[in-house]
KEKE-3310 file (N, C-alpha, C; in steps of 0.2 Angstrom, whole numbers, plus 5000, padded with zeros to 4 digits):
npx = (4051:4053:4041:4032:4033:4028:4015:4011:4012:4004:3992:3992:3991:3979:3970:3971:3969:3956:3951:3954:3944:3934:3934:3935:3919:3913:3914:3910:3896:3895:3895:3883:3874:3862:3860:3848:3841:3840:3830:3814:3812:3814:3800:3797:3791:3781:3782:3786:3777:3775:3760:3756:3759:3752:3738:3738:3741:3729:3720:3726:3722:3706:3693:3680:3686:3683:3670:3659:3662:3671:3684:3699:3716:3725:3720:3722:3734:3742:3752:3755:3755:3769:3766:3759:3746:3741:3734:3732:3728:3721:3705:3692:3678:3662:3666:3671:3687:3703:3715:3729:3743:3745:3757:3771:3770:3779:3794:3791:3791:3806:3805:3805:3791:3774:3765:3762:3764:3769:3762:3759:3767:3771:3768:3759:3751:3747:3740:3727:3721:3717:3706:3698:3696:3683:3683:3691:3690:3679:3675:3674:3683:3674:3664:3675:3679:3669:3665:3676:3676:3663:3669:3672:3686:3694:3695:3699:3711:3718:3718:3728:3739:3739:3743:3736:3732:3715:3704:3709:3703:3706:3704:3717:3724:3721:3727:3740:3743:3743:3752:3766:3762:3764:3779:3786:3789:3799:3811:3824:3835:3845:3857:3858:3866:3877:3880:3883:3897:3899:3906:3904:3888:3884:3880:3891:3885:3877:3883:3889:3878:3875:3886:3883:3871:3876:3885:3876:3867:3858:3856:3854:3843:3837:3844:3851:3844:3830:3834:3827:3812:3816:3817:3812:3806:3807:3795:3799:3812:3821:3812:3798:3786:3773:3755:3745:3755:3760:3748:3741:3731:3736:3746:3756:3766:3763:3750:3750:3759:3757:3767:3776:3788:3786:3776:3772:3781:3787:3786:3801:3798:3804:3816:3816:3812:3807:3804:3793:3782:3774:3759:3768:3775:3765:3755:3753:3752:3763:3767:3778:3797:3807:3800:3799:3811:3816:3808:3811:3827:3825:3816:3822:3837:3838:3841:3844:3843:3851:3849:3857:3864:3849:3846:3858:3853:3842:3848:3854:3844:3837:3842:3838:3826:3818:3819:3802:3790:3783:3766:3755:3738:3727:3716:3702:3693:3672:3658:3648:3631:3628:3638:3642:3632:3637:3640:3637:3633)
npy = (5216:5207:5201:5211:5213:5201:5200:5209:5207:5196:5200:5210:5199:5192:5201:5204:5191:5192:5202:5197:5185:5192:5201:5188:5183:5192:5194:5180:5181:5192:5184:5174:5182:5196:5214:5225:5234:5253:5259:5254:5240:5237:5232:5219:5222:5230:5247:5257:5273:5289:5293:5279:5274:5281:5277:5264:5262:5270:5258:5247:5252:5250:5245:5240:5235:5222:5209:5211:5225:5225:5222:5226:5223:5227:5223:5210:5209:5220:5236:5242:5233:5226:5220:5210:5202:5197:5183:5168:5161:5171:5180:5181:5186:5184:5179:5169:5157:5156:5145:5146:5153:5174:5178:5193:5207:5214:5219:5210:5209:5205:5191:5173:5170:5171:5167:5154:5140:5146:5148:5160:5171:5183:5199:5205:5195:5189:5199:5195:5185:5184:5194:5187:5175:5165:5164:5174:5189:5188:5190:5196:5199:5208:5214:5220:5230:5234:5241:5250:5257:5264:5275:5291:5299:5287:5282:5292:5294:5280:5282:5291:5283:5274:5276:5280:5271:5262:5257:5257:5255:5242:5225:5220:5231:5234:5224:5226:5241:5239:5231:5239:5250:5239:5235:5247:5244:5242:5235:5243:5236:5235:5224:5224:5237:5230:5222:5229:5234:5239:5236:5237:5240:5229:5220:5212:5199:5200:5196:5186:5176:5178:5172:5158:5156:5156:5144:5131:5131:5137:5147:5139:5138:5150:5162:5176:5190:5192:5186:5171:5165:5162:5151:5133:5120:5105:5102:5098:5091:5082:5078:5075:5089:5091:5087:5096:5110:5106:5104:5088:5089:5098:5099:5106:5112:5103:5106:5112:5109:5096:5086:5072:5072:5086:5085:5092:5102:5118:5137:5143:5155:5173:5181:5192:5206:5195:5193:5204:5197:5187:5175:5159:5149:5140:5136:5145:5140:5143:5153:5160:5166:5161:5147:5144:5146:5135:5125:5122:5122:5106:5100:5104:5103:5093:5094:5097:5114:5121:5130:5143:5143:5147:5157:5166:5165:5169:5183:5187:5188:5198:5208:5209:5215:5225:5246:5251:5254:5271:5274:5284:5283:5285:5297:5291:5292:5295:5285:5282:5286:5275:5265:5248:5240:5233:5218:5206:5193)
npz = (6320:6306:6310:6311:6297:6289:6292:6288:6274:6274:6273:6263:6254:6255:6254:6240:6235:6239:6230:6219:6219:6220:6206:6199:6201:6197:6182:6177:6183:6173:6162:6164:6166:6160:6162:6166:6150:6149:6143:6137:6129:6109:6101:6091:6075:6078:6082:6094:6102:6110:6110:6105:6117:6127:6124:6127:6140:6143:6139:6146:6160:6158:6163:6155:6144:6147:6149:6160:6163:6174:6177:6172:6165:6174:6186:6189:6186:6193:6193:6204:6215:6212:6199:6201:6209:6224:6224:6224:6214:6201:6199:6193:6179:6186:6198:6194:6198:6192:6184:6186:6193:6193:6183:6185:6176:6177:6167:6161:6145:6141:6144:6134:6131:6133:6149:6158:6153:6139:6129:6120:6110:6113:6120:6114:6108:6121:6129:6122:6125:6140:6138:6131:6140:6148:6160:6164:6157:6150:6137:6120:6105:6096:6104:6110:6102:6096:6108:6110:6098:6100:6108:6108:6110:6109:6097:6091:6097:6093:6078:6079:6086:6078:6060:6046:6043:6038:6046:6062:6074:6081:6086:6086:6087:6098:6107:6103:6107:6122:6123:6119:6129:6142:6138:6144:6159:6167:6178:6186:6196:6210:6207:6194:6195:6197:6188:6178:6182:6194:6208:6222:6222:6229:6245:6254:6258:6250:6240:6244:6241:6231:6224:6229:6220:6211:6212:6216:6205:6202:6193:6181:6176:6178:6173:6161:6155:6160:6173:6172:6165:6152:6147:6146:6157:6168:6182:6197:6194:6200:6212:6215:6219:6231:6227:6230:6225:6215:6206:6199:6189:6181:6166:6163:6150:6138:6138:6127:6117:6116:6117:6122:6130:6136:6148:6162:6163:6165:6159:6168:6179:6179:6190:6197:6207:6215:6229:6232:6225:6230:6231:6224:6209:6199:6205:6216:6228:6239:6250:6256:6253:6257:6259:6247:6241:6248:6243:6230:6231:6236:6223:6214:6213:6221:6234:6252:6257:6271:6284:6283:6270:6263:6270:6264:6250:6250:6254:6240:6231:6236:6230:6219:6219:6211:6205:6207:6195:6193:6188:6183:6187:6173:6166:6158:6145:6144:6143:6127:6122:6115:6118:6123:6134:6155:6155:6169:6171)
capx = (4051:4050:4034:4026:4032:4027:4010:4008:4012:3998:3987:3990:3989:3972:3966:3974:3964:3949:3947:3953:3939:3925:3933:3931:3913:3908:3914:3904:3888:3891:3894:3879:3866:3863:3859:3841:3841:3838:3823:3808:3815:3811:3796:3795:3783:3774:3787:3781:3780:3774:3755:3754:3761:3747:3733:3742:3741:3722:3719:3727:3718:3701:3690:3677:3688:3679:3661:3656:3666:3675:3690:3705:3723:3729:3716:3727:3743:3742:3757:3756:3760:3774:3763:3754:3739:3743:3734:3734:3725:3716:3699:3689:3672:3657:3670:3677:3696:3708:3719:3737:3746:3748:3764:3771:3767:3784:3801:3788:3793:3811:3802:3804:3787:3771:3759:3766:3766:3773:3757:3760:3773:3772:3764:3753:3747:3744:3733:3721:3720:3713:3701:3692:3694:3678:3685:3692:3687:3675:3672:3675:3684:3669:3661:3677:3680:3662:3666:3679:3673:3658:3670:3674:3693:3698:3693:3706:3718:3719:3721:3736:3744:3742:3744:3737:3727:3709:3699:3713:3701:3706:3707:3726:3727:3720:3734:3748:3746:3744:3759:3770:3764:3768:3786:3788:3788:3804:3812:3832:3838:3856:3861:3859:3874:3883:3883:3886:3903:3899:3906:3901:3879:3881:3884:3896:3878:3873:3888:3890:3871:3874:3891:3880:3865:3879:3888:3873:3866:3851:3857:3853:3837:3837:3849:3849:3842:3827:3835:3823:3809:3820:3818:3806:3810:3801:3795:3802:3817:3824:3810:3789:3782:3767:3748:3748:3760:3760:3740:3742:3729:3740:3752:3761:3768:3761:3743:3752:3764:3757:3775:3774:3793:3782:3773:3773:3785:3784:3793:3806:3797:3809:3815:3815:3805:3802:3803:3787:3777:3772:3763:3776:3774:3762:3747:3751:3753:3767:3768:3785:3801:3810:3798:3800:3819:3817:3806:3819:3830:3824:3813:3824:3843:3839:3848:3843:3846:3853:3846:3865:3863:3844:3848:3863:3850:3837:3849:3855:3836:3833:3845:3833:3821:3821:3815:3797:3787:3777:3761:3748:3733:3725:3709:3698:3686:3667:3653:3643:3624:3631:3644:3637:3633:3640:3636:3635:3633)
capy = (5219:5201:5198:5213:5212:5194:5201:5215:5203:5191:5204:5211:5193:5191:5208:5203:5185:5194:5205:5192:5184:5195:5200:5183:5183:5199:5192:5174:5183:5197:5180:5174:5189:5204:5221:5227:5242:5257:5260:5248:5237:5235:5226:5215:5222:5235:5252:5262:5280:5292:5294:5273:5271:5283:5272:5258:5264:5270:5251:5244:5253:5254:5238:5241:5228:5217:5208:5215:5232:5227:5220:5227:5221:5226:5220:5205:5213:5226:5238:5245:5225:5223:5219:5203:5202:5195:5180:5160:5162:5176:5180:5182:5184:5182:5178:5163:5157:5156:5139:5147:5160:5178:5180:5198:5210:5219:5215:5205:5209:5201:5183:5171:5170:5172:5162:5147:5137:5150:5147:5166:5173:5191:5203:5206:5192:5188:5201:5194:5179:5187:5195:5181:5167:5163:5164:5182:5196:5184:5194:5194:5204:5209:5217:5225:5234:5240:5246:5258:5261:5270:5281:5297:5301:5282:5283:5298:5291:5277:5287:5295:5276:5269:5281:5278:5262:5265:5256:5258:5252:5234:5220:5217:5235:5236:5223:5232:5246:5237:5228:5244:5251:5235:5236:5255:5243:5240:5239:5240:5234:5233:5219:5227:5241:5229:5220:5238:5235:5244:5233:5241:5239:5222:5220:5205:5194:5198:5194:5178:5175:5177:5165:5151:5155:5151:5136:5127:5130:5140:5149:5135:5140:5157:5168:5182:5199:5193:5182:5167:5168:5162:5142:5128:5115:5101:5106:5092:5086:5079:5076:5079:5092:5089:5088:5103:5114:5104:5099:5083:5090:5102:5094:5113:5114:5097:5105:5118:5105:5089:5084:5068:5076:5091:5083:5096:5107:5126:5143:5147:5164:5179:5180:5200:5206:5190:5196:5207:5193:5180:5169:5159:5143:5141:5135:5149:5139:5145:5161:5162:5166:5156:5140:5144:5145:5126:5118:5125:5114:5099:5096:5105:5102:5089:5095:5100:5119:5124:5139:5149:5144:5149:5168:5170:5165:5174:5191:5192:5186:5203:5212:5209:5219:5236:5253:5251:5261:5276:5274:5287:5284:5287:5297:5287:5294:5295:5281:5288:5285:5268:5260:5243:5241:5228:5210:5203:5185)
capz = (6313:6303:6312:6308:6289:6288:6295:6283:6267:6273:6272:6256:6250:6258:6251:6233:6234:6240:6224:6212:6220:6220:6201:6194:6204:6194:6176:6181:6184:6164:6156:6166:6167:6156:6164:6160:6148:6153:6141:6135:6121:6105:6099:6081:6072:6084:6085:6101:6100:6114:6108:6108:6125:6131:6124:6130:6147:6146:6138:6151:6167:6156:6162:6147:6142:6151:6148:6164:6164:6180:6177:6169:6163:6181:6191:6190:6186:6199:6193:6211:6221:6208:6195:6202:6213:6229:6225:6223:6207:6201:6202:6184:6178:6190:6205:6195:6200:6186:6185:6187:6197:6189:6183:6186:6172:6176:6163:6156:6139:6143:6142:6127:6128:6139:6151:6164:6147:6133:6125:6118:6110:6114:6123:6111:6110:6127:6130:6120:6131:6146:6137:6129:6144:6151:6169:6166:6159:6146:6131:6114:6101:6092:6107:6113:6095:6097:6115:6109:6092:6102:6111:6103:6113:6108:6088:6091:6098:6089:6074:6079:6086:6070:6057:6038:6044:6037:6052:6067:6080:6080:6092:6085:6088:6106:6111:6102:6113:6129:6122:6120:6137:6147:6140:6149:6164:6168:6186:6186:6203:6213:6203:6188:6191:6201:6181:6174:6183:6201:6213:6226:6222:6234:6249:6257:6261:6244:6236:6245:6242:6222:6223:6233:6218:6204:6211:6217:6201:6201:6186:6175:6173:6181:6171:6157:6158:6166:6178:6171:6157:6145:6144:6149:6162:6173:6188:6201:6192:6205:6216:6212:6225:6233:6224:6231:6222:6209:6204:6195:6183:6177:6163:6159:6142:6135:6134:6122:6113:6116:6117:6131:6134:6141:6153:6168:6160:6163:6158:6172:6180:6181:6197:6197:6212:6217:6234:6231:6219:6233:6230:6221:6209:6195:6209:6219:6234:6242:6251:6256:6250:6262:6259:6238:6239:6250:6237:6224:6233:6234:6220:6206:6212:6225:6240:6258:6260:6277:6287:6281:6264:6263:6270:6260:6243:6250:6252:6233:6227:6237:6226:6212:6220:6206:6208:6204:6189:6194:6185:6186:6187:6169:6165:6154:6143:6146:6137:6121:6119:6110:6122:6125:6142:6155:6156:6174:6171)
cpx = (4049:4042:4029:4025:4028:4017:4006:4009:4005:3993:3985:3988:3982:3967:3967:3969:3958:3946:3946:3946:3933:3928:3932:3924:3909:3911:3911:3898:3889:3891:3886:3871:3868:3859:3854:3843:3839:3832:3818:3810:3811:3806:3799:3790:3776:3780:3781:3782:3772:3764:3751:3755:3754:3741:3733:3740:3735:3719:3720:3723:3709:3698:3684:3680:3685:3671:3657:3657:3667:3682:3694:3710:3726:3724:3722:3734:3745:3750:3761:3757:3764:3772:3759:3749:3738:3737:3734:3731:3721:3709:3698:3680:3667:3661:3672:3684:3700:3712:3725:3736:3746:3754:3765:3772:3776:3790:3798:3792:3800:3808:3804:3799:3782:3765:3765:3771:3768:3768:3757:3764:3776:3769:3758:3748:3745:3740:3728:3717:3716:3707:3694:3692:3689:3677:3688:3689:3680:3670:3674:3678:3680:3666:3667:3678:3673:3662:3671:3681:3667:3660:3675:3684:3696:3700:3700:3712:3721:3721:3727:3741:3745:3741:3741:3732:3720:3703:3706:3711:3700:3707:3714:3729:3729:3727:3740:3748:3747:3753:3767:3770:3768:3776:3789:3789:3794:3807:3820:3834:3847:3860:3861:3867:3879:3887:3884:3896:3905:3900:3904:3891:3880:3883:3886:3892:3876:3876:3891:3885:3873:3880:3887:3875:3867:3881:3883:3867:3861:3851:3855:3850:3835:3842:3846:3847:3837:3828:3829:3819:3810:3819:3813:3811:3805:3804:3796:3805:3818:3816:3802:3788:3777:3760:3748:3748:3761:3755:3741:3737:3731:3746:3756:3762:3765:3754:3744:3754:3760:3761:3775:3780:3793:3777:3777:3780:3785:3789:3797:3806:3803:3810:3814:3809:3803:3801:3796:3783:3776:3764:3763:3773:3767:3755:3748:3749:3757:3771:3774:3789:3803:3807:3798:3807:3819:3817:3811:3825:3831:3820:3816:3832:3845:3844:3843:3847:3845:3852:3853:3862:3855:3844:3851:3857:3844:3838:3850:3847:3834:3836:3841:3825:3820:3814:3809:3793:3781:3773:3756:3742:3731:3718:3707:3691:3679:3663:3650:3637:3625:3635:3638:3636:3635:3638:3640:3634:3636)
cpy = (5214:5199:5203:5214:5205:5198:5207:5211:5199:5195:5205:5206:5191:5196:5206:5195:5187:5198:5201:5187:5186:5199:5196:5181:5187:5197:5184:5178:5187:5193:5178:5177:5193:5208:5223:5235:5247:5262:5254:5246:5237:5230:5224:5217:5227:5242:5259:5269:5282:5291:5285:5273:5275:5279:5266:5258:5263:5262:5248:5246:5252:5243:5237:5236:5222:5217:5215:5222:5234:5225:5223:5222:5220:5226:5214:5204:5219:5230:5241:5239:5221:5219:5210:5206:5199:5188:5172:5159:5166:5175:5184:5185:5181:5177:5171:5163:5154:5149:5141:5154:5164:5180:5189:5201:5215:5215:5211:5203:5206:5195:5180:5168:5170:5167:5158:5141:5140:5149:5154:5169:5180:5194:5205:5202:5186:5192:5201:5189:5180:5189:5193:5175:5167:5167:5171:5186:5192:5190:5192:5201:5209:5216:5223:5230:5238:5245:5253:5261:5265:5276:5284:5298:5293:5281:5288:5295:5284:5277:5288:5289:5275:5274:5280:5273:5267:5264:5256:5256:5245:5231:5219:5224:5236:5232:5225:5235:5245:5236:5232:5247:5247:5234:5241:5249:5238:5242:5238:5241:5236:5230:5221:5232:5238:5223:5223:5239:5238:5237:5233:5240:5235:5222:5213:5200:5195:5195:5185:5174:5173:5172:5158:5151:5151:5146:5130:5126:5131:5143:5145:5137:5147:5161:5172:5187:5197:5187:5176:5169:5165:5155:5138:5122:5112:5104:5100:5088:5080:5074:5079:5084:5089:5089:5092:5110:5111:5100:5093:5083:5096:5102:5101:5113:5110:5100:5110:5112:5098:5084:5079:5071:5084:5091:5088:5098:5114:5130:5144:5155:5167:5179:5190:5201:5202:5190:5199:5203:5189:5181:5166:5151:5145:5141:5141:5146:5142:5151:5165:5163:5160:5148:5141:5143:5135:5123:5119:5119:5108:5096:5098:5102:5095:5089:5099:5107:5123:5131:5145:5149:5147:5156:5170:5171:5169:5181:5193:5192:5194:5210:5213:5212:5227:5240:5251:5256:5264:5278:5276:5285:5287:5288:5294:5290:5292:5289:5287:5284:5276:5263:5255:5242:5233:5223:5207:5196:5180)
cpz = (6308:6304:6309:6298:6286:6288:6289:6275:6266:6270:6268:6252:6251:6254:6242:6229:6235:6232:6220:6213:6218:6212:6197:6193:6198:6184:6174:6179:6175:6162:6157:6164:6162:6160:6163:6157:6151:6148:6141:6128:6117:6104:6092:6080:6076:6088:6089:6096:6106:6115:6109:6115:6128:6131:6126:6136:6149:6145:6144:6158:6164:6158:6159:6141:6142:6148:6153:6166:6171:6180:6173:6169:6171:6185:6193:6188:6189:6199:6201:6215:6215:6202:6194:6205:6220:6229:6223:6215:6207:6200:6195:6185:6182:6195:6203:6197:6193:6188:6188:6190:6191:6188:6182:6177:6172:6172:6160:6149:6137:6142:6136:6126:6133:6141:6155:6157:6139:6127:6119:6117:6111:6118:6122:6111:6116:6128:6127:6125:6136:6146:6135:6133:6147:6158:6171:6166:6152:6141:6125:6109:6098:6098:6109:6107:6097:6103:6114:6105:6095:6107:6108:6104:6110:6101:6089:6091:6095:6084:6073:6082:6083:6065:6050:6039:6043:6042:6057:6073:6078:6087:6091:6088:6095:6109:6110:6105:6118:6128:6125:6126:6142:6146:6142:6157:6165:6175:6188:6194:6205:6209:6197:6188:6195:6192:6177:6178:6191:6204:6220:6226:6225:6238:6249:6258:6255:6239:6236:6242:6233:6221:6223:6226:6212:6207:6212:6211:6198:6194:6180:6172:6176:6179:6166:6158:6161:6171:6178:6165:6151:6144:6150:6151:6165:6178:6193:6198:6194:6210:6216:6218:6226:6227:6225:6227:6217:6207:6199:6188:6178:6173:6158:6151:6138:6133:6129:6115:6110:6112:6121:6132:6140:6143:6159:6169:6159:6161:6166:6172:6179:6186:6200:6201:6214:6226:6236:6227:6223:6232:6226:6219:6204:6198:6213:6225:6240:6244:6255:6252:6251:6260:6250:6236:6243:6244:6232:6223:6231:6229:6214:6207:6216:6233:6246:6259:6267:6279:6283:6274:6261:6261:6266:6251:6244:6250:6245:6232:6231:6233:6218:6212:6216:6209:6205:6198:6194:6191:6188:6183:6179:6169:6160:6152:6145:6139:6132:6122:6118:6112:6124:6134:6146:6157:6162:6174:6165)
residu = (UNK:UNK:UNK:UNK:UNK:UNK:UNK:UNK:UNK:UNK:UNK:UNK:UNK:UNK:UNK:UNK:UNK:UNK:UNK:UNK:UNK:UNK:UNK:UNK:UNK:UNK:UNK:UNK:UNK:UNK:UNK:UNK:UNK:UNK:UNK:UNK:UNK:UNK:UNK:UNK:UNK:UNK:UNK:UNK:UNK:UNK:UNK:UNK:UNK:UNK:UNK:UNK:UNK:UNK:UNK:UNK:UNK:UNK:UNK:UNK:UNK:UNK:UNK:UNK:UNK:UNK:UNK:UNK:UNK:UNK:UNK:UNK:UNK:UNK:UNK:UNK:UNK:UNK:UNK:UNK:UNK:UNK:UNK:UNK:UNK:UNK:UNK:UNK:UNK:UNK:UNK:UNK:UNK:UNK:UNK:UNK:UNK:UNK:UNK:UNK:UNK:UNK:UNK:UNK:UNK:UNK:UNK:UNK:UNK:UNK:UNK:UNK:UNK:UNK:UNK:UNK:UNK:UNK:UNK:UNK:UNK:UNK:UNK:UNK:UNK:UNK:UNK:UNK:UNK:UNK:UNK:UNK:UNK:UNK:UNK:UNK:UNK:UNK:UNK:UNK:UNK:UNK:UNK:UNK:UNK:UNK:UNK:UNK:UNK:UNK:UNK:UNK:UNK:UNK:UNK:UNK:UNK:UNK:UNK:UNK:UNK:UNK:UNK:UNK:UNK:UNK:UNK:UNK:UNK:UNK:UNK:UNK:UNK:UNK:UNK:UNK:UNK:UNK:UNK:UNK:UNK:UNK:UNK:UNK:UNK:UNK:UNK:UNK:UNK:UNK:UNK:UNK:UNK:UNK:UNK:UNK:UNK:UNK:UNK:UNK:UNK:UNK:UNK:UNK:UNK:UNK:UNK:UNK:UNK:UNK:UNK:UNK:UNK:UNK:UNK:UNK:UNK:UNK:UNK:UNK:UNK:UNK:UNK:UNK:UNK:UNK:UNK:UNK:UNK:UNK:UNK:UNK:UNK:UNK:UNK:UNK:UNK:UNK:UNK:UNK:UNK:UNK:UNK:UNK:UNK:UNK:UNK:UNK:UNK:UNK:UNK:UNK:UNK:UNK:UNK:UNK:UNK:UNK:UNK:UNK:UNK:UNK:UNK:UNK:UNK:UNK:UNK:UNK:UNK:UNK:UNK:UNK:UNK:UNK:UNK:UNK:UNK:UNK:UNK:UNK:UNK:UNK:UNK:UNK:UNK:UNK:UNK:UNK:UNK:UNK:UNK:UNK:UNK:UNK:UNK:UNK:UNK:UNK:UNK:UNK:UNK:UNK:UNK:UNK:UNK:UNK:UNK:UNK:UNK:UNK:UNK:UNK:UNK:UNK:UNK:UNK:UNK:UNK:UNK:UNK:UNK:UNK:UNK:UNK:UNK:UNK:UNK:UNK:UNK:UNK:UNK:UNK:UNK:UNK:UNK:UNK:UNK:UNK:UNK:UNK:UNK:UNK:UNK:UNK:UNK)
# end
């Protein structure tokens, strides 16, 4: 009789240390993490509304953007491979290669600002960027205004995005739309309602996996809503990576700042999806998770991570996988007489 009561006290004691557990677990991570909403946040200074997002959309699939009129916005933000491009640097203009990996295009808008080196503070004006680099889509303001001042459907719709504006086909405009669509692109994961308070969204492997991610310290620079984004950090604290993965001619934030304290300094990606974003690291070297959660390890916290603790970091980071956006395909109106034509070299 003692024995089995003794045996039934443990238990409840075991099951009473387990919640306290996995509650103090789950108030850790909302001080931690925020939850993503569940629309597309506010901008400063660029209020969405139905009629932009649409422009936004056809902007972004429309490569008329481009000198040559073959590359678009998701050429190398690919909403359909999680909003990257599955490659080590993208591919620009007359098959040049671009310096840096593409960073995903999804939650973007969550960043405190954008590019490897935070050179951009918004969305907006990132998408100029691309437009006018040599290596991408290597055009210019001038020509793209004329490109979609010479079509009849965009003059329209332009119009009715920006309302009262007496020329409304702007280069500032075109990236405001893009802006507004790219923040629809939002992908709320497991870990999200398991920070809405659902303790149940994780399994026991993901759970351990997110424990291991806070003690061992990943958090530092990987929290917030978007699980990273939010602050700059050297890359090889602890320990340089290779030439490699870290090109010794790429000095991150410093060619922004020309700070010497940000010498090979970048923004802390989002980890969101990063299961679907390889490959991983500003060169785009490294086509694992598995070998991205190592170097993690040893060049940011200094520590050899063990086949157990690897899995367990590699199953929450799989929790951060969200429902992807269902983005159709947009028709894109037809050239006029007057649309410039595309330059090939």
């Amino acid at each position: 009789m003692y024995r089995a009561l003794f045996v039934m006290v443990a238990a409840l004691f075991m099951v009473n240390t387990a919640y306290a557990s996995e509650s103090n677990l789950m108030k850790t991570s909302q001080t931690l993490f925020k939850p993503l909403p569940t629309s597309a946040p506010p901008l400063a200074g660029n209020p969405a509304s139905p009629v932009k997002v649409k422009l936004g959309k056809m902007l972004y699939f429309d490569p008329r953007l481009s000198a040559s009129q073959l590359i678009s916005c998701n050429t190398c933000h690919n909403v359909g491979l999680a909003g990257g491009d599955l490659q080590e640097t993208s591919t620009g203009h007359n098959w040049q290669k671009g310096p840096r990996n593409a960073p995903t295009v999804l939650n973007a808008a969550f960043n405190v600002a954008q590019f490897w080196d935070g050179r951009a503070k918004d969305l907006a004006e990132q998408a100029k960027g691309p437009v006018q680099a040599s290596v991408e889509m290597n055009n210019t303001p001038e020509r793209v205004v004329a490109t979609l001042q010479s079509i009849p459907e965009y003059r329209e719709l332009f119009s009715k995005a920006f309302p009262g504006e007496k020329n409304p086909v702007t280069f500032d405009n075109t990236a405001k739309a893009i802006e507004v669509f790219e923040a629809t692109l939002i992908t709320p994961a497991p870990f999200d309602h398991y920070l809405n308070g659902d303790a149940k969204a994780l399994s026991k492997t993901e759970l351990a996996g997110l424990q291991l991610y806070i003690d061992k310290g990943c958090a530092t620079c990987h929290a917030g809503t978007n699980i990273g984004g939010s602050g700059y950090y050297p890359f090889g604290l602890v320990e340089k990576p290779g030439a490699e993965v870290m090109p010794p001619g790429d000095h991150g934030r410093f060619q922004v700042t020309k700070t010497a304290s940000d010498e090979y300094v970048f923004r802390a990606p989002s980890l969101r999806n990063v299961g679907l974003t390889a490959p991983y690291f500003h060169s785009g070297k490294v086509w694992t998770l598995k070998g991205a959660v190592a170097l993690m390890g040893t060049s940011q916290l200094g520590i050899d991570l063990n086949e157990k603790d690897t899995e367990l970091l590699i199953a929450f980071l799989g929790s951060l996988d969200g429902k992807q956006p269902m983005v159709e395909y947009p028709l894109l109106p037809p050239n006029s007489d007057t649309t410039p034509r595309p330059i090939l070299k």
